[in-house]
N, C-alpha and C positions, 0 to 999 in steps of 0.2 A: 290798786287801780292802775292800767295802763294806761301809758301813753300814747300819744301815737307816732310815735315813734318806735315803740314796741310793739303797737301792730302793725307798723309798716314792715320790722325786721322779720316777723312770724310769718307775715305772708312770703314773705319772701322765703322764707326759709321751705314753705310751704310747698314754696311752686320746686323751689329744688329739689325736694323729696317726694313730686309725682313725677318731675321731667326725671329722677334717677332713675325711679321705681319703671316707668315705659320704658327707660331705654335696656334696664336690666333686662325686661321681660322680650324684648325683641333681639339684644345679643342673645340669650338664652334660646329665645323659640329660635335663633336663626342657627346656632350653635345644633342642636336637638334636630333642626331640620338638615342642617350641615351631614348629622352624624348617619342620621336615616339615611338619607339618598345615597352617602359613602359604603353603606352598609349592604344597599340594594345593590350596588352599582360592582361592589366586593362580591357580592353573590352571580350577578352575573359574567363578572371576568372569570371568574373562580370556572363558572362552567366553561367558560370558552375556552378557558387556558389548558383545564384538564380534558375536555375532546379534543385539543391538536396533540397534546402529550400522550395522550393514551394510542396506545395499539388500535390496527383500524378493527372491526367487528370484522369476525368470521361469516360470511356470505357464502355458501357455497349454491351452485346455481343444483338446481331441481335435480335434475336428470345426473349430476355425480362427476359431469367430464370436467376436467380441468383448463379447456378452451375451451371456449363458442365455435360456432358455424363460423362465424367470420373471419378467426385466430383471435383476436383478443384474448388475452388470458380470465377465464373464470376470478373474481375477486373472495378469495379464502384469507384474508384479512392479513396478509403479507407480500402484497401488491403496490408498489408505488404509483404514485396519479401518472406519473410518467409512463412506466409501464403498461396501468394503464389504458392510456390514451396512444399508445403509437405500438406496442410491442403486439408480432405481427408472428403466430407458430407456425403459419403455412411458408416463412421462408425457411423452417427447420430442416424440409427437405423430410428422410425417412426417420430420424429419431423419437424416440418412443416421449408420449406428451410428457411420462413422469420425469423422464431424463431433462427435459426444458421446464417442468416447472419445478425440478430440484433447484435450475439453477438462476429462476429468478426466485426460489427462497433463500438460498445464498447471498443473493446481490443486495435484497430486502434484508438480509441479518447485515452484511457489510454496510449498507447504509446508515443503516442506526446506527455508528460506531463515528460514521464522521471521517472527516481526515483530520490527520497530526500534522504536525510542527515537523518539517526538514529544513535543514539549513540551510542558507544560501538560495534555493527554488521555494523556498515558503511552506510550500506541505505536497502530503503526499497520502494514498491510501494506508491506513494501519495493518498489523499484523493479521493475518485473519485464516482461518481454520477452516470452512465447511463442509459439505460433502462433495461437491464438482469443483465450488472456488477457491483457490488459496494465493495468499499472499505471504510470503518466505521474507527471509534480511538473508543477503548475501553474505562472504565470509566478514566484510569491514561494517554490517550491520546497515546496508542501504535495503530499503522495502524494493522487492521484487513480484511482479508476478507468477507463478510458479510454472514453467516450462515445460514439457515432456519431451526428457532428455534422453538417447540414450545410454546405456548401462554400458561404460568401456571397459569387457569383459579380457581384451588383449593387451591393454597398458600399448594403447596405439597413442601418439604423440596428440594434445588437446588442441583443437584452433579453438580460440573464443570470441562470438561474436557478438556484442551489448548493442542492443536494438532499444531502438527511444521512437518518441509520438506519443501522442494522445490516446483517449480516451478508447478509442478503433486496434491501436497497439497493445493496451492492457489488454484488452478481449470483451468491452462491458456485455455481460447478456450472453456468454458462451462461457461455456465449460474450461478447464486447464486444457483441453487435448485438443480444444477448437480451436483454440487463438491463433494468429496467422505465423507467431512467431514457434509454436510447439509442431508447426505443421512442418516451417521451415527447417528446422531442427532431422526433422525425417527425414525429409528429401537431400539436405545437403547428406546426412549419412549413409544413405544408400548409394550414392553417386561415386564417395570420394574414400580415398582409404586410409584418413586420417578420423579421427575422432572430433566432431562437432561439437560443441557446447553453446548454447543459447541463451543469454540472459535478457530476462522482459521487463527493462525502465520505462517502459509506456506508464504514462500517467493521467486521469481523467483529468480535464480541462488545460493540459502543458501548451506552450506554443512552442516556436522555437527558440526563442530569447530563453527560456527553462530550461531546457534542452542543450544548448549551447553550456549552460552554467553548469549542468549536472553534469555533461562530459566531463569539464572541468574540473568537478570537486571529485570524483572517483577516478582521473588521475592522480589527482594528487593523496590520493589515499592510498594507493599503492597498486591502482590494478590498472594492468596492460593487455584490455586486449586486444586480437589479433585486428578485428576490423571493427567500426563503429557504424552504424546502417541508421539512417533517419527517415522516416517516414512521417509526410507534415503535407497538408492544403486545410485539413477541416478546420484546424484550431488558428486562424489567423492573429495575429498582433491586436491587441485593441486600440479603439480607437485613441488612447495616451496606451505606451506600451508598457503593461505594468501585468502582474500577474490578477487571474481572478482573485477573489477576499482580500486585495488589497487593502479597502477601508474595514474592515474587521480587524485585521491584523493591527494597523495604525493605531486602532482604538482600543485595542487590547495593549498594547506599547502605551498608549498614553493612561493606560488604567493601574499601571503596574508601579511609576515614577509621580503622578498625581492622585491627592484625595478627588474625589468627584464633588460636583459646583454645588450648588444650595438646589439646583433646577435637578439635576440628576437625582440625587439624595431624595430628593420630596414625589420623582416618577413614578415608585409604587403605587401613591395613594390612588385610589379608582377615581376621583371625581379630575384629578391633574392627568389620569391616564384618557380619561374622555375628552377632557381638555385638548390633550396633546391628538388623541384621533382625528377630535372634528378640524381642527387648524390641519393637516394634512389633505380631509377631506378638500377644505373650502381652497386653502392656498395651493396644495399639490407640496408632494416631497421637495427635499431641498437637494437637488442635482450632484451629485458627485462622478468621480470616476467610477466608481464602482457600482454606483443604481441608474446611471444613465442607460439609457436604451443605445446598442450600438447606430448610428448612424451610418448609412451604408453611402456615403457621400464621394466625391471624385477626391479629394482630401483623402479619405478614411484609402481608400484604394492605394492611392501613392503611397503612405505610410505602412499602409498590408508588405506590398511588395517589398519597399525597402529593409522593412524587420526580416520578413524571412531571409531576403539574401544578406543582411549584414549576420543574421545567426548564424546561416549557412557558411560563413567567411571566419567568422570566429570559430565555429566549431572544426572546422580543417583545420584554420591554425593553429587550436589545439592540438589536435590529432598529429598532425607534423611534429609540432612540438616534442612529443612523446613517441615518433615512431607508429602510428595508430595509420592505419587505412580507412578513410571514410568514404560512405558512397550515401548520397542524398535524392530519396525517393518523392516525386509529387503523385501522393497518391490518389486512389478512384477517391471521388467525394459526393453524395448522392445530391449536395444542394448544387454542383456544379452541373451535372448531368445525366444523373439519372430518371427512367422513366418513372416520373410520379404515377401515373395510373399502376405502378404494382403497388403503393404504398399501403397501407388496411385505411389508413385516416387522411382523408380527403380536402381536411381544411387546410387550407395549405398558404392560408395570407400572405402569416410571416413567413413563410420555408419561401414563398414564391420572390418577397425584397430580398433575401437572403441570397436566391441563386441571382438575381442581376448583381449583386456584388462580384459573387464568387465566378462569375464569367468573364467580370472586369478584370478582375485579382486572377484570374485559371489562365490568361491569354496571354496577359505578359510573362508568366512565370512559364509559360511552356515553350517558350520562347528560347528563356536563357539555359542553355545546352549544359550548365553545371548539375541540372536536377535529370537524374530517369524518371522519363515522363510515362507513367501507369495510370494519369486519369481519364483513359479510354477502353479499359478495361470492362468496362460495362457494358459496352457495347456488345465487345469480342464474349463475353458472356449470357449474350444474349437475350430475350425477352421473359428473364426470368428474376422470381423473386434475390435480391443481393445481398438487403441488409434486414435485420433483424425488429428496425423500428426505423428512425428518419436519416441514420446516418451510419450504425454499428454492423460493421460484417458478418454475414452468417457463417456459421460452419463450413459449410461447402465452398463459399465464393474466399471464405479465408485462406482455403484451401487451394486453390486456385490462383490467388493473389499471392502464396507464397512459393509456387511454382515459377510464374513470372522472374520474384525480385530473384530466386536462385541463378537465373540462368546471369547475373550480374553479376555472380558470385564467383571466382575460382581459387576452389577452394585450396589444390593442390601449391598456389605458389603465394599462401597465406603462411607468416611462421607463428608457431607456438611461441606464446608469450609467455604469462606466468605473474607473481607479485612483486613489485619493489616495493621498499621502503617507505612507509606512509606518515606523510607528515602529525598524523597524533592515530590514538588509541581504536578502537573498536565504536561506531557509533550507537549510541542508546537510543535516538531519536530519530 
């Protein structure tokens, strides 16, 4: 017979083995629904992930040509958005379309590879092969772009001159033979009756703060040459003077020396990846030097100016240092003043905050008589297409532009240098 006191404990017991029983069943459905929407949510990052990874689709337009009516290049599925949206064949001039679209498949295989790791300037284009573009390592193993030199058939005495800038300097969107410094290379040859040598440290996205530094490190690796030529206005200082992929870099150094937090570790999951989306969505990025938008501010100006002439100061004193001749060019820059009605692409917002910087930043610098001023050159070149998209020199006008810097040049009371002694080995990187 029970008590009751034993059906007080039973009930009780009762109620805790339905309150279990519900709560199991609702961790469980929540668990089960947890794992569903992870699973849906897997499925669609999965696509998302592999359409930005994959190769774009081959597109080729109807009718078989390789450009539009308008120059844009035809999209045959090794085309960047950048190309494009700005890259412009009518300022090729007479070159055959296959010849320009050799060499934006070029530039699209060099893309895919990325830039590597240099020392001291951060990075730099990698090693690269194509059919129009190449990228060479000099003898101490620095990436070069590849010159068209000529062949010193008489063992005439070498002048060498290492030429730095940006993105305009490699040649981005022209062939080896187009670049202004392959162009250079001929003209100083034909003129002088010594033996020319040309080397192209131009580098996509450098300033001169890079520039400064790399003179630097390939002193002291052992090479002397005859003259050091800088050509710099596109790529100004940012606004904290640091190199582009600064915070990548930071965060690859801090990936290397720490395990990553519980919040990193658990990023994968798709539903912490939506997570992490929508918080950007609603709050907006979290601002750093390196995904901030430049501000084009009277700040930002003063700072522009100051970097390039303190690089400019450094890199002579380099240069003296070691016996080196430098001469520092301000070159044509199209957000300064060129005629946007030749551009193919009209929208021109950001290009238009960008040139009232760059008129700020163009006016004091042409100012200070330490730079040969060639950002007028456009003009002297008349009503004709110049750059290749919003800012890259075409063949022709490269051509032209290195006519100019020669006449800066003389070449005759330049001496042959040669290698010294280099503080370490051959570089791999």
């Amino acid at each position: 017979m029970k008590t009751p006191e034993r059906n007080a404990m039973e009930t009780i017991l009762d109620r805790f083995k339905n309150i279990y029983k519900a709560t199991a069943i609702v961790v469980l459905t929540a668990i089960v629904l947890l794992a569903i929407v992870n699973i849906l949510l897997f499925g669609v990052f999965y696509i998302k992930d592999s359409a930005e990874a994959a190769p774009r689709q081959i597109r080729p337009k109807d009718d078989g040509r390789l450009f539009n009516s308008s120059g844009s290049p035809a999209d045959n599925g090794k085309r960047t958005e950048y190309e494009l949206t700005w890259f412009d064949y009518a300022a090729y001039g007479n070159i055959p379309e296959q010849y320009a679209a050799d060499v934006l498949d070029d530039f699209y295989d060099l893309s895919r590879l990325g830039f590597i790791y240099q020392p001291w300037v951060q990075f730099s284009e990698p090693s690269f092969s194509g059919k129009l573009v190449h990228v060479d390592r000099d003898v101490r193993g620095f990436p070069i772009r590849r010159t068209v030199n000529s062949v010193n058939q008489s063992d005439r005495p070498v002048i060498d001159i290492f030429v730095f800038g940006g993105s305009t300097t490699f040649g981005y969107y022209v062939s080896d033979e187009h670049t202004w410094p392959s162009y250079l290379s001929q003209i100083l040859n034909e003129r002088s009756g010594v033996e020319v040598r040309v080397t192209n440290y131009g580098r996509g996205y450098f300033n001169p703060s890079q520039e400064a530094i790399l003179l630097s490190d390939l002193l002291k690796s052992g090479h002397r040459p005859s003259l050091a030529l800088f050509m710099d206005g596109v790529n100004p200082p940012r606004t904290i003077d640091v190199p582009s992929f600064t915070e990548q870099v930071a965060l690859g150094y801090k990936t290397l020396q720490f395990a990553p937090s519980y919040s990193e570790q658990l990023a994968w999951i798709p539903i912490v990846r939506l997570a992490s989306f929508l918080e950007r969505r609603l709050l907006g990025n979290v601002v750093t030097a390196d995904t901030a938008p430049e501000v084009f501010a009277e700040s930002h100006i003063a700072t522009a100016v100051n970097g390039f002439r303190q690089s400019r100061d450094i890199a002579n004193a380099v240069g003296s240092l070691y016996d080196v001749q430098t001469l520092f060019f301000l070159q044509p820059n199209a957000a300064y003043n060129y005629d946007t009605r030749l551009l193919r692409n009209q929208a021109l917002d950001g290009f238009n905050e960008e040139r009232t910087f760059m008129t700020a930043t163009y006016d004091q610098l042409r100012a200070d008589k330490s730079y040969i001023d060639l950002s007028g050159l456009f003009a002297e070149w008349g009503d004709r297409k110049a750059v290749v998209d919003d800012c890259h020199y075409s063949p022709s006008f490269g051509e032209f532009l290195a006519r100019r810097v020669a006449d800066f040049i003389d070449v005759d009371h330049l001496k042959p240098r040669g290698l010294a002694e280099p503080t370490g080995g051959v570089r791999k990187q």
